[in-house]
Structures are given as C-alpha cells and as structure tokens.
C-alpha positions as CSV (number, residue, x, y, z in Angstrom):
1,X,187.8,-185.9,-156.3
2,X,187.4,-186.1,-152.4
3,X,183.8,-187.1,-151.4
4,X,182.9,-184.1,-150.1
5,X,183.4,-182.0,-153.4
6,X,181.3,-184.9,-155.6
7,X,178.4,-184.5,-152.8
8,X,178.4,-180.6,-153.2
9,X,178.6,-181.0,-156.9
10,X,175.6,-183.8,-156.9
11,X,173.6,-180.9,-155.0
12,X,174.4,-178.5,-157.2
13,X,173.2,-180.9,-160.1
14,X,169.6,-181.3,-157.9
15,X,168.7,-178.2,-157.8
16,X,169.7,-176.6,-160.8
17,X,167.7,-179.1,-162.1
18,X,165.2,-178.3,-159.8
19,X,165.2,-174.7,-161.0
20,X,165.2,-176.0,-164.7
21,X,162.2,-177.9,-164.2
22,X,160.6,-174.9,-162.7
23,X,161.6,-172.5,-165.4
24,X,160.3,-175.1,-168.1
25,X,156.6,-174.7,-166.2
26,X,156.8,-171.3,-166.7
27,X,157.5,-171.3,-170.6
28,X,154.6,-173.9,-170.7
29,X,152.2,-171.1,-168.3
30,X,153.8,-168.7,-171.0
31,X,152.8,-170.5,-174.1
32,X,148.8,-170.7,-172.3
33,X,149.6,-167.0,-172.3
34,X,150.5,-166.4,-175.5
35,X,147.2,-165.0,-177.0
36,X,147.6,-162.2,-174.5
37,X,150.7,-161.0,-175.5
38,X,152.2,-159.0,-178.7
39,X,154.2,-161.4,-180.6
40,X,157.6,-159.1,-180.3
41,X,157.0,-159.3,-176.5
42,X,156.2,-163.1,-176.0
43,X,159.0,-163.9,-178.3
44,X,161.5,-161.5,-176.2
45,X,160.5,-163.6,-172.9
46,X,160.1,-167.1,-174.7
47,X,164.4,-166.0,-175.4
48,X,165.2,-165.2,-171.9
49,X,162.8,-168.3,-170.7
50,X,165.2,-170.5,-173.3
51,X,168.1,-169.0,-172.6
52,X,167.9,-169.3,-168.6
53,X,166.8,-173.1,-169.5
54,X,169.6,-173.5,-172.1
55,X,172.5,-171.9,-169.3
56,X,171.4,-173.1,-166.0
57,X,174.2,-175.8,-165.9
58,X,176.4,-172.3,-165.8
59,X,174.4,-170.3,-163.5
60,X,174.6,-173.1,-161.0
61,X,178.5,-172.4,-161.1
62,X,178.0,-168.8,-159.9
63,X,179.0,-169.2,-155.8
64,X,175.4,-167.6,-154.7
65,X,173.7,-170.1,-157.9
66,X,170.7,-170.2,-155.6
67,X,170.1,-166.9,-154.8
68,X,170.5,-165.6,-158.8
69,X,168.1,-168.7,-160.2
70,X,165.5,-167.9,-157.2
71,X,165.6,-164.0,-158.5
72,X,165.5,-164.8,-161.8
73,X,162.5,-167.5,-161.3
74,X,160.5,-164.3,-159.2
75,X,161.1,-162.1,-162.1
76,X,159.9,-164.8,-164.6
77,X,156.5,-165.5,-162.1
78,X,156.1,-161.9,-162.2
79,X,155.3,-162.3,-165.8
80,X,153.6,-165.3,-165.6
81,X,152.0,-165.2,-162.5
82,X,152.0,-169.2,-162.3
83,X,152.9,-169.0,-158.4
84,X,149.5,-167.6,-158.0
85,X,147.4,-169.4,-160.6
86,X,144.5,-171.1,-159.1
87,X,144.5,-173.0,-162.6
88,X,146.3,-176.2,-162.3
89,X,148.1,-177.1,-159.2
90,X,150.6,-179.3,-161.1
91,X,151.8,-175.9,-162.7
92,X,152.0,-174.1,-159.4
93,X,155.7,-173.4,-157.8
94,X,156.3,-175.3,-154.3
C-alpha cells in the first residue's frame, strides 16, 4: 500500500475513533438521563447510541464519513444535550 493511502487510512482510524469516543459520552450523559425517560424510549436511543458505536468502523468508509458521524453526533446531542451541560466539563464535546 503506497504511503499515502496508509496515512489517509491512519486518519480515518483517528477520527472515527474520535467520534466513537464522543458517542460513548453521550450513552454515558444518556444513562445520567435515564430516570427522565420512558423505558421504551431510552431503550430505542440506547440501540441507535450502540449501534452507531458498534458500526462506526463502517461509517468511516462512507467518502463524506465526517460529515454523516458529525450529523449523527448533533442529532444524538439534541437528545442529550451534553454539548451544553454545564455539569461536568469532561463530558462536554470540544
């Protein structure tokens, strides 16, 4: 594999592990959550949180990877809210 190609593919690796460690916050923002949510409903986005976590090693092979994992992490915070919490700074997204 020419040099180039295993660079591109060690970037993809970074940041789709990047974006998995940023999806993972959100499950645990989630799981703080949970009280506030009917059981059917936090279980529906605990499986799309899982499934996004579990697939993102795919999703980074989609050519615009970065644009679909950013718009899937905003629809994700826009359950969560965790870019916004004022809770833990740890938990926040950069």
């Amino acid at each position: 594999m020419p040099a180039i190609m295993e660079v591109q593919e060690q970037k993809k690796r970074h940041i789709a592990e990047f974006y998995k460690e940023e999806f993972l916050r959100h499950k645990c923002r989630l799981e703080l959550q949970r009280p506030f949510f009917v059981e059917k409903t936090y279980e529906e986005i605990e499986g799309v949180l899982n499934r996004i976590i579990e697939e993102m090693e795919r999703i980074c092979e989609v050519d615009n990877f970065e644009q679909v994992a950013s718009h899937l992490l905003h629809r994700i915070d826009v359950v969560t809210n965790l870019s916004l919490s004022k809770v833990n700074p740890i938990y926040r997204i950069h």
